[in-house]
C-alpha positions in Angstrom: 0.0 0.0 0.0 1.2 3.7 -1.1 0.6 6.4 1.4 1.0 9.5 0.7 -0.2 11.1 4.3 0.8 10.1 8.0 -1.9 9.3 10.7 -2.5 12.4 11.7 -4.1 14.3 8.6 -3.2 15.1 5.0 -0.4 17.8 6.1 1.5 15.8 8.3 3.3 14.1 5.2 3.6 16.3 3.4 5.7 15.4 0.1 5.9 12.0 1.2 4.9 9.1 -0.3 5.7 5.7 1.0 5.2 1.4 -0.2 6.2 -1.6 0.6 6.8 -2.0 -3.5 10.3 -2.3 -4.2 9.3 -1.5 -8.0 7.5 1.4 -7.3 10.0 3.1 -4.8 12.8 2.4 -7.6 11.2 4.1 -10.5 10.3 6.9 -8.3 13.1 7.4 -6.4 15.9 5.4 -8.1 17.0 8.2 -10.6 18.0 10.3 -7.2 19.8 7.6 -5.9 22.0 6.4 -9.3 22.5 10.7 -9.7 24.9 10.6 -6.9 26.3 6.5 -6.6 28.9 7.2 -4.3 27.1 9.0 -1.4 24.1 6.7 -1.9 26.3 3.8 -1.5 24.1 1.7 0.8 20.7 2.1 -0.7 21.7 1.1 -3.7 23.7 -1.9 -2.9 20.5 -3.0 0.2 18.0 -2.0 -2.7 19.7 -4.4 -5.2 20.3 -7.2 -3.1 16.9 -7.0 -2.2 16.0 -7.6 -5.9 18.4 -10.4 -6.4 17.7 -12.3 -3.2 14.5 -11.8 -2.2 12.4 -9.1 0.3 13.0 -11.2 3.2 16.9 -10.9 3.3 17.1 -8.8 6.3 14.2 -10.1 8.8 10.8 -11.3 8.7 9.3 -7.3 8.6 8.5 -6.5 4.7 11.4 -3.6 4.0 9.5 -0.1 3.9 10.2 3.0 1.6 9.4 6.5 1.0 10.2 9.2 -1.4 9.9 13.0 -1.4 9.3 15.4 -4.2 10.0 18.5 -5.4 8.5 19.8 -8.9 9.4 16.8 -11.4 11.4 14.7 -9.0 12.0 13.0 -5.7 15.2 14.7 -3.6 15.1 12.5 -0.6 14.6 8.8 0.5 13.3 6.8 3.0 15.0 2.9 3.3 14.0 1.3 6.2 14.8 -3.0 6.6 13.7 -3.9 9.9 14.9 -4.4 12.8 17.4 -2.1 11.3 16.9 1.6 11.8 15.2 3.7 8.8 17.8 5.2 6.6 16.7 8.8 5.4 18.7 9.4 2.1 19.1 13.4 1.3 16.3 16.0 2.4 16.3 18.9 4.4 15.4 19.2 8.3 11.7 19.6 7.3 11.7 16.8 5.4 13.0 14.8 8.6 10.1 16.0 10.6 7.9 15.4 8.3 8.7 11.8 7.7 9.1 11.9 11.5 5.4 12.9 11.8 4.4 10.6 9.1 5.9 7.3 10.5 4.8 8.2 14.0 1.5 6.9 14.5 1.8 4.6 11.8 0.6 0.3 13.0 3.2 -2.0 12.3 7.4 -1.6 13.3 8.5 1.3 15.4 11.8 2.4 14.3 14.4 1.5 16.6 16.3 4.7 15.7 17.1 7.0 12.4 20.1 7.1 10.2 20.8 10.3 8.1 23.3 13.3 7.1 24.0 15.1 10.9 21.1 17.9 10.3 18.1 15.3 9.2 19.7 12.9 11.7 18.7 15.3 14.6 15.5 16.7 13.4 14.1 13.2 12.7 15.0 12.3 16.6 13.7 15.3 18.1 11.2 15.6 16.7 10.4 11.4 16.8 11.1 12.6 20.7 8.6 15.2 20.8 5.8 13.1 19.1 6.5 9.6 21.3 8.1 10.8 24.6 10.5 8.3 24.0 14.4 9.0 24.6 16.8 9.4 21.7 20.7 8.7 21.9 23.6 9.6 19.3 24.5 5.7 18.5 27.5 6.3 16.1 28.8 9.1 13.7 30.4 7.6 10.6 32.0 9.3 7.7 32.2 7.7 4.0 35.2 7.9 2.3 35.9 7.7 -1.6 39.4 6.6 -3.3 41.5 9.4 -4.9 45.2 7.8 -5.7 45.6 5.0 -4.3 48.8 4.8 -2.4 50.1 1.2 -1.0 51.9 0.5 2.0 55.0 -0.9 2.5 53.5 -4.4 2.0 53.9 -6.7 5.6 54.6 -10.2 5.1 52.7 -12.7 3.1 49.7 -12.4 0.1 46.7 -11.3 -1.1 44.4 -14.2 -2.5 40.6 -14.4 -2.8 38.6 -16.7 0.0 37.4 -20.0 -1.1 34.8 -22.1 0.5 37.6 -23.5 2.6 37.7 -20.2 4.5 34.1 -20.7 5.8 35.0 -21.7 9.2 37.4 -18.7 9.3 35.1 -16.3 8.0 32.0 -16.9 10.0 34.5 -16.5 13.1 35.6 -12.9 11.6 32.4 -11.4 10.8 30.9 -12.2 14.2 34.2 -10.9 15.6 34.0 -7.7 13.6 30.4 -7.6 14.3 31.5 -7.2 18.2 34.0 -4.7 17.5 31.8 -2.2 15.9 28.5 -3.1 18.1 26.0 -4.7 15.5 23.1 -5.8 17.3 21.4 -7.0 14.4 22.6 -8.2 10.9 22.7 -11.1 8.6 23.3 -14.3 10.2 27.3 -15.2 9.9 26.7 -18.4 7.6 23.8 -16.0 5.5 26.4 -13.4 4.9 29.5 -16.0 3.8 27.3 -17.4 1.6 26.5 -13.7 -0.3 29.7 -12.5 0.2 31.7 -15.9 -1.3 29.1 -16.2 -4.3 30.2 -13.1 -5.2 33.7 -13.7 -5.1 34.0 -10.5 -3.0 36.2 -11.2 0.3 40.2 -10.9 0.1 42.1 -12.1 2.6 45.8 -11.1 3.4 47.6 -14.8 4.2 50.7 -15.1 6.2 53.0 -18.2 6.5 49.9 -20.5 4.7 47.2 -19.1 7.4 44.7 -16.1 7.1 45.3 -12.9 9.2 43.5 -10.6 7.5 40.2 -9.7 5.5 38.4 -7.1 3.3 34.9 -7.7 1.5 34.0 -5.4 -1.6 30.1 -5.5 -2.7 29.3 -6.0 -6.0 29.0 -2.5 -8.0 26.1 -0.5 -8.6 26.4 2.2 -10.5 29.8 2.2 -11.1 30.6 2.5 -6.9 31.1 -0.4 -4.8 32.1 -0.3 -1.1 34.9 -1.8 1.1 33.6 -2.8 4.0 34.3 -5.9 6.7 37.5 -4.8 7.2 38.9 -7.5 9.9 41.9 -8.5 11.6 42.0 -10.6 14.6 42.9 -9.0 17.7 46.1 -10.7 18.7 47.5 -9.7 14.9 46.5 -6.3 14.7 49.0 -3.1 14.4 51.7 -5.6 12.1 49.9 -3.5 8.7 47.6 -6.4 7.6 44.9 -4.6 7.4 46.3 -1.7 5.2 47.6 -4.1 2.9 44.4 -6.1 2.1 42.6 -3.3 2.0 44.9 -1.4 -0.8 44.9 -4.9 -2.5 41.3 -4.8 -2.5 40.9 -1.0 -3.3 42.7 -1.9 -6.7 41.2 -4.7 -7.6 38.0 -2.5 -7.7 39.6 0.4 -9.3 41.2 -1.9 -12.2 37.9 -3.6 -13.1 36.6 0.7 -13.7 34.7 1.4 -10.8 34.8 3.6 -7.9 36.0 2.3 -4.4 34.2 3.8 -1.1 33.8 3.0 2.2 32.6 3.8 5.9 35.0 5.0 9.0 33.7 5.2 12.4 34.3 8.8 13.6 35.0 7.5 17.0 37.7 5.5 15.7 41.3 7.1 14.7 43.2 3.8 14.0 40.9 3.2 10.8 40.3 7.3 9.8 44.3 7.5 10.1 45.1 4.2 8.0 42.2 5.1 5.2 43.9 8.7 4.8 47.0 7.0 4.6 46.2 5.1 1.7 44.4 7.9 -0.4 40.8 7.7 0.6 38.8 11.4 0.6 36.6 12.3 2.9 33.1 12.8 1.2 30.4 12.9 3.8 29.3 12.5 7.6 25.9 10.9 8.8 24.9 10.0 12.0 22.4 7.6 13.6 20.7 8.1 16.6 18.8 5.0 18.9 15.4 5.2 20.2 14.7 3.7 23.7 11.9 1.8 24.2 10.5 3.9 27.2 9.3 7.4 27.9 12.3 9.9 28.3 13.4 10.2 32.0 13.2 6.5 32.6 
């Protein structure tokens, strides 16, 4: 169903029009998305994957979306995959409130918290605050990052080689590992995501002395971007450059083939903003995502 008004009235909504259809949000809103691949990194690869394997990839919830319009064409985007939080894609603040207002009294999911540029971020989750009573919290500031010239590190022992169906064990163990490290509390099972990830051909690892040490996953490209991401080494091999070097071996590969390489730093973290700088990554953007409690504010 397409709504193009919150619960409470006509004006609440305004501009906004929402479906569970992943069609229908595509050919509204996917000409917005493809006009700037980079920065819309994660709708587009969430929207295509949805495509390829099915609405049910990321829960039981049917995925929800939204678009906004101006005169002749939408300028913002709603993504929302439950139980992750709703992504809004571009607007303004009043388009944050509005969708705010809009999703509000709606039956069905409550968002568990909003993801967005830093100004939408905050309108969305004081004004979510406002409507429910419920407290909001700054969860995590990230920033993405696109490849200018690539510049490889002084490479640490061992080699770059692509993960097999041998790794499985191995991989599983990492992504549940790197899952802890950045505080996931929901995802893709471990086995789900080696699946995706090894059909694709996507994960590098960085082998030293015959054993693994090191990984970096690439999704497949959309729209001529496609983003590093699952960057992992274990704990008890970290700071000997494994990381760096997978990474810049990965980074290539996707430069080589034509496309653009991006990816995700958390703020919070300097060891990873440091290294990315390091090997010719840009800053392009900062978004931040804010968590929802459950009960009133105050409790």
């Amino acid at each position: 169903m397409t709504s193009g008004s919150g619960p409470n009235g006509p004006d609440e909504a305004a501009g906004w029009r929402r479906t569970e259809s992943l069609g229908e949000f595509l050919t509204a809103a996917g000409p917005y998305l493809r006009s700037e691949p980079a920065l819309h990194t994660v709708p587009l690869t969430v929207t295509d994957a949805l495509a390829r394997q099915g609405m049910g990839l990321y829960g039981d919830v049917a995925p929800r979306f939204g678009w906004r319009e101006a005169p002749g064409a939408a300028y913002a985007a709603l993504l929302w995959t439950p139980p992750w939080p709703p992504s809004l894609i571009g607007g303004d603040e009043t388009a944050a409130r509005q969708l705010a207002r809009s999703l509000a009294g709606d039956e069905g999911p409550v968002p568990s918290g909003v993801r967005a540029r830093p100004e939408p971020a905050r309108a969305f989750a004081e004004e979510w605050t406002r409507l429910t009573g419920h407290v909001s919290r700054l969860a995590f500031r990230t920033r993405l990052y696109r490849l200018g010239t690539l510049h490889r590190p002084a490479p640490p022992p061992g080699r770059a080689r692509t993960a097999g169906e041998g790794d499985r064990a191995t991989l599983e163990r990492w992504y549940e590992g790197f899952a802890d490290d950045v505080g996931l509390t929901v995802g893709l099972a471990a086995d789900v995501w080696v699946d995706a990830a090894l059909a694709r051909g996507g994960i590098r690892l960085w082998e030293d002395e015959g054993r693994p040490v090191a990984m970096a996953v690439a999704t497949l490209p959309v729209g001529g971007s496609v983003r590093v991401a699952t960057v992992y080494t274990p704990p008890e091999l970290r700071g000997r450059g494994y990381a760096g070097a997978v990474t810049a071996d990965l980074s290539a590969r996707v430069t080589a083939r034509g496309d653009e390489a991006v990816l995700f730093t958390d703020l919070a973290n300097p060891t990873s903003n440091g290294l990315y700088r390091r090997l010719g990554y840009e800053p392009v953007a900062e978004f931040e995502e804010y968590a929802f409690a459950s009960g009133p504010a105050g409790e």
